[in-house]
N, C-alpha and C positions, 0 to 999 in steps of 0.2 A: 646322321650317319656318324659312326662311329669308328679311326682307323687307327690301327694298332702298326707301330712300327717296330723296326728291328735295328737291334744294335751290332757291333760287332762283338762278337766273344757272348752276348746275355741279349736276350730277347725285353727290352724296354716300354712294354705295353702301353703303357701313356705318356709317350715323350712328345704325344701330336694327337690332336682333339681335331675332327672334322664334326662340325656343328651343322645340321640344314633345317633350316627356318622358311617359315611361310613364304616370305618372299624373296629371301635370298640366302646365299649360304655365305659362310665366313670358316675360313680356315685361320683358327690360333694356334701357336706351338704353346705349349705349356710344359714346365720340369714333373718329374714325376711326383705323384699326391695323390690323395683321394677328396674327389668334388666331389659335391653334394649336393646339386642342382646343378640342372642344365643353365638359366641366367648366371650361376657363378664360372659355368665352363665356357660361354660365348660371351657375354654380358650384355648390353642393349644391342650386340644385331641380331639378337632372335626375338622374335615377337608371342614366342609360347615357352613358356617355364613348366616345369614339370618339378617337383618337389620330391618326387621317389627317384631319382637317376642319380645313380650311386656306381663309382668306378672305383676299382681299387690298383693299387700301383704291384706286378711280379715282375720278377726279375728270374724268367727261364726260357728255351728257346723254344717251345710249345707250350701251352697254357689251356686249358678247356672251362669255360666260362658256362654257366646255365641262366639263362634267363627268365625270368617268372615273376608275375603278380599273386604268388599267391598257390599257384600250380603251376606247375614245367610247361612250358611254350614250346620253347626248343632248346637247343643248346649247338653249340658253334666252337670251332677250333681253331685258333687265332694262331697264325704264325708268321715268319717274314723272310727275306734272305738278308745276307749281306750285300747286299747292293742296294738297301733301303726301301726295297718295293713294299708296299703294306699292301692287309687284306683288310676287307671293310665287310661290316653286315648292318642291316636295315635296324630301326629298330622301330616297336608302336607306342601309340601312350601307353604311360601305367606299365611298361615293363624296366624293372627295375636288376640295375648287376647288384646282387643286395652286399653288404660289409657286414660282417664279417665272412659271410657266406658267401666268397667270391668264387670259388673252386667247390661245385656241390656234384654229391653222387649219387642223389636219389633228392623228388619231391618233397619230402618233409622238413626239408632245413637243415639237414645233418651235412657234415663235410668230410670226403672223404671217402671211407669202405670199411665194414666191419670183417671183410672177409684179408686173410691175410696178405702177402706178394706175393706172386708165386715164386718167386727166386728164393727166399726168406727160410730160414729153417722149420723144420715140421713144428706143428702143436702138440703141447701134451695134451695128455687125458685128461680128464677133470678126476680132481683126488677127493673123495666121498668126505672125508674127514677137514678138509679144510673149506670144503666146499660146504660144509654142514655149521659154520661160523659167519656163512654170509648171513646178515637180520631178512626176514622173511619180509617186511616189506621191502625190501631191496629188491628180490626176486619178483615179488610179485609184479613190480613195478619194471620188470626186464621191457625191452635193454639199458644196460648201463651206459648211462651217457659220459663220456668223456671228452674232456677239450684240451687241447694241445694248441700250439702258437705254431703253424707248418712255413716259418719263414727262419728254419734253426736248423739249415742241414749243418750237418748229416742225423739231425737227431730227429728233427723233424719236419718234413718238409713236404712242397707240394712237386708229386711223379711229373718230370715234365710231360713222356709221350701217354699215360695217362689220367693227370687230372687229378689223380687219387694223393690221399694223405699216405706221406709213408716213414721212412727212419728207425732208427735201432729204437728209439724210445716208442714209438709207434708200436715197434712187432713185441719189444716189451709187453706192451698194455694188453696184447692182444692176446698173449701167452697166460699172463695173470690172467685173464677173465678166462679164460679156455679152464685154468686150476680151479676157479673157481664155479665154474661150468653155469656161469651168467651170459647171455649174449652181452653185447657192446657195442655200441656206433660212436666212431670215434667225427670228434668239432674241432672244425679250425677257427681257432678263436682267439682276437687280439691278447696279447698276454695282459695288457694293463685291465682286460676287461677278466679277465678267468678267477680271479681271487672275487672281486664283488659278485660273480655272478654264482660261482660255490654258497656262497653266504645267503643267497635271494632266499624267501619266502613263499613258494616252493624253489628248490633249488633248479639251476637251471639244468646242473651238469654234478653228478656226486667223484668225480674223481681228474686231477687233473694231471697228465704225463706231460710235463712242454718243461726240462729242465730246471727245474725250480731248485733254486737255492734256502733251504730252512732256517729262518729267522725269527728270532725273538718277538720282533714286533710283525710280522705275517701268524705269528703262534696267538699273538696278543689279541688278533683280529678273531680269533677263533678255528682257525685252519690246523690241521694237525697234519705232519709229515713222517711219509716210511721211505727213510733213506736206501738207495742201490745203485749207488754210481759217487766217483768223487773226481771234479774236476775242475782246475785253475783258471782264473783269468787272465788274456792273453792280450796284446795289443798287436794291429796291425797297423803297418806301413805300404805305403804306396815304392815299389821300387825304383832308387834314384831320389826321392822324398823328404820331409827330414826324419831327424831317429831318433827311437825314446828306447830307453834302459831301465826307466821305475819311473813310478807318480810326478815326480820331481819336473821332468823335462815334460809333461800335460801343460806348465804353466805358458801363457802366451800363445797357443795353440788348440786349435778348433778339435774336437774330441767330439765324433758319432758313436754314438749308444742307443739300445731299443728302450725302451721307456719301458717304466717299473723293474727296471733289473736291477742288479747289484751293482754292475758297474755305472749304470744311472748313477745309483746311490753315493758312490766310492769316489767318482768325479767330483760332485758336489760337495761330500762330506771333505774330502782334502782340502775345500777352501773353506771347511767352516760351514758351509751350510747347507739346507736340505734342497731335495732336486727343487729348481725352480728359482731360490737363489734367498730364501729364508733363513736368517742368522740363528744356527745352532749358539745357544749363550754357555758364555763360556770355551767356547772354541776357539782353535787355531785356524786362520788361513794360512798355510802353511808355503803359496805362491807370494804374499803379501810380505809374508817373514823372512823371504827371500829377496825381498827386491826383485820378482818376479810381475808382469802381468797375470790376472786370472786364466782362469781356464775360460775360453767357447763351450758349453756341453749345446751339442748338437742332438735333441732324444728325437726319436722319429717312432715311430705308432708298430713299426717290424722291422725284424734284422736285415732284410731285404732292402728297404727303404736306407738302412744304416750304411749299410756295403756299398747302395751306390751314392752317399756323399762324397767315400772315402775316393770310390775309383775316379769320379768326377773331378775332383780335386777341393771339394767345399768343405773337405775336412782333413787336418792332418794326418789324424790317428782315427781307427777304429781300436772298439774294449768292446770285448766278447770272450765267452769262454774258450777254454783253450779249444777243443775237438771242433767246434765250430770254426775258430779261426783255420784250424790247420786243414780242414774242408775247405776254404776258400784260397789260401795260397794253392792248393789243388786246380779250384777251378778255376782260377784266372792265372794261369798256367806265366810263371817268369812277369806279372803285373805287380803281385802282394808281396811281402814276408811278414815270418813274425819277429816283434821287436822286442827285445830282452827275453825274460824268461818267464816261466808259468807262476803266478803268483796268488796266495788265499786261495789255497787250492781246501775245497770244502764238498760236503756230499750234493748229492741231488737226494728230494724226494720227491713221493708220487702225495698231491696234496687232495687234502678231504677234509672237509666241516667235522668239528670232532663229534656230533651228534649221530652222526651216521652209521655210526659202531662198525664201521668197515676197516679199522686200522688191525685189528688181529687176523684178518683172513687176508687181507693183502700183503701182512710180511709175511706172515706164511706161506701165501703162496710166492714170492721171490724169494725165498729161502729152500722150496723146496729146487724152483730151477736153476737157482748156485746148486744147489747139491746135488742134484740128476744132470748136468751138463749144459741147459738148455742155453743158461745166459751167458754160458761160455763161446759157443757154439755164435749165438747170436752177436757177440759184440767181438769175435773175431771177422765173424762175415762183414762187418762194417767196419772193420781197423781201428777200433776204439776201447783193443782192451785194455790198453794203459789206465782205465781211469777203474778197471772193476774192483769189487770189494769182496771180503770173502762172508760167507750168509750171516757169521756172527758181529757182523758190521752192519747188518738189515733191522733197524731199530727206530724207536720212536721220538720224533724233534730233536735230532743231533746235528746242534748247528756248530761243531768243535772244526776250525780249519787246521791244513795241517800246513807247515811250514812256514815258509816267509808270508807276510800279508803285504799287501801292496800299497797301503796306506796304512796311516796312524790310525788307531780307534778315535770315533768321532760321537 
């Protein structure tokens, strides 16, 4: 049995594991994570393991979960109050919540909806002439699969009251394929997993909309980037908490990041070395040069999992980018702020294996909706124009930030 509790303010799905076993049950509390066996989620008092039971940790106050070996079973809608009551549901062997694929909207593994919100601004038409630059195996091979990391509202995220993948970069993706008059089914996909799995032999996904920052050595890997958004990273604080103003005040203090980001990176690199804790040679620690302790980097697998180190208190600081921070002082209403100011403030692009030949139909087609209104239209409905760019800014691996950076080159 499996029971899903509820927080105040965020729906905690795995803060409480009910375990039943052949001959008895055992209720453990466990923090949030994602197991991956049922003996690692009770450990000897169950007497039957199961190898595919796979949970994964969200953070909203309805969640829709699909269960399946293989083919949809059922699916179930997990919710709780604040008075801590949980809902529970059965489960059999061999059915597994699968990871990445925790929030699915159809049998095949896809996550998400290809169809757009309905609240969402309308779709263009598909434009004959840019549509006429997608490679014809691309087409033939419709739908276009994309993945996106939906634990990055307001950019990408999973609809609490329905299930679905949704966010301005979301109706983006969904706008560009519509120009390009490709169907699409958009993936929720860990972000450290979406750069290797572009690269796979066959690929898993040819385009990835999930905020991505363009970098030298992500380009090095073979990924190629169409910049349409420019946006800063931002730090949060817990309010009442301590307070950071720049890099500097990181030292001596626990610092949650989602893994493979930039601010992964920017943590690590301010002390000299790469995530993980490998001496860049030649480098500065720049806490050490201070008479500083290091930094804690706390990465956690989703920005979800990040957010709730910070509100728990297991981390001083979160590093996110800005639009995403300033989504969560929203949602945890007089809990967050943001601490200092927006800093290496740099583009996003939409990434793709450069063999693909899909980077001239994809700036063209978000250059035609800068210039027909669409992505105006779109990133006002989401409060996120501050960061748009105007079409002759829609261009190929432009990793140039613009202003202050938040760390020294490393």
């Amino acid at each position: 049995m499996l029971a899903f509790a509820h927080g105040k303010g965020q729906a905690h799905l795995i803060a409480n594991l009910q375990c039943t076993c052949k001959l008895h049950d055992a209720f453990i509390p466990r923090p949030l994570g994602i197991y991956r066996s049922k003996a690692h989620i009770c450990g000897n008092s169950c007497h039957e393991t199961r190898s595919n039971w796979y949970l994964v940790a969200a953070s909203v106050d309805m969640a829709t979960a699909k269960v399946h070996n293989g083919a949809c079973l059922f699916s179930s809608r997990l919710w709780g109050s604040h008075m801590g009551r949980t809902v529970t549901f059965s489960r059999r062997a061999a059915i597994a919540l699968v990871v990445p694929a925790a929030f699915m909207a159809a049998c095949g593994g896809s996550t998400g909806s290809s169809s757009p919100a309905s609240s969402g601004p309308p779709l263009p038409t598909t434009q004959a002439s840019i549509a006429a630059e997608v490679p014809a195996a691309i087409k033939a091979a419709a739908p276009l699969q994309i993945a996106t990391d939906a634990s990055y509202a307001p950019n990408e995220f999973v609809d609490p009251t329905t299930g679905n993948v949704v966010g301005w970069d979301v109706e983006l993706a969904k706008q560009v394929c519509a120009v390009l008059g490709v169907p699409c089914t958009i993936n929720n996909v860990t972000f450290s997993d979406i750069i290797p799995a572009l690269l796979e032999n066959p690929a898993k996904y040819q385009m990835a909309f999930s905020s991505f920052t363009p970098t030298s050595a992500r380009e090095a890997k073979g990924i190629d980037f169409i910049t349409y958004y420019q946006a800063g990273e931002a730090w949060l604080v817990k309010a009442g908490g301590a307070s950071i103003s720049s890099a500097a005040d990181m030292c001596g203090h626990a610092v949650a990041v989602e893994s493979s980001t930039i601010e992964e990176s920017d943590a690590w690199g301010y002390m000299g070395m790469q995530p993980g804790g490998a001496k860049i040679s030649g480098d500065t620690n720049h806490c050490t040069a201070a008479g500083k302790q290091d930094i804690t980097v706390l990465s956690f697998g989703t920005q979800t999992q990040a957010n709730a180190a910070l509100l728990s208190g297991r981390a001083d600081f979160g590093w996110l980018d800005q639009p995403v921070a300033d989504y969560q002082v929203k949602l945890e209403s007089g809990k967050l702020k943001i601490g200092g100011t927006a800093c290496s403030v740099s583009p996003y692009g939409v990434a793709m294996v450069k063999s693909t030949g899909l980077e001239q139909a994809v700036q063209d087609a978000i250059k035609y909706l800068i210039d027909h209104n669409f992505y105006k239209q779109l990133l006002d409905t989401w409060g996120v124009a501050d960061g748009a760019v105007a079409s002759s800014a829609v261009t190929l691996n432009n990793n140039n930030s613009v202003g202050a950076s938040c760390v020294p080159s490393y």
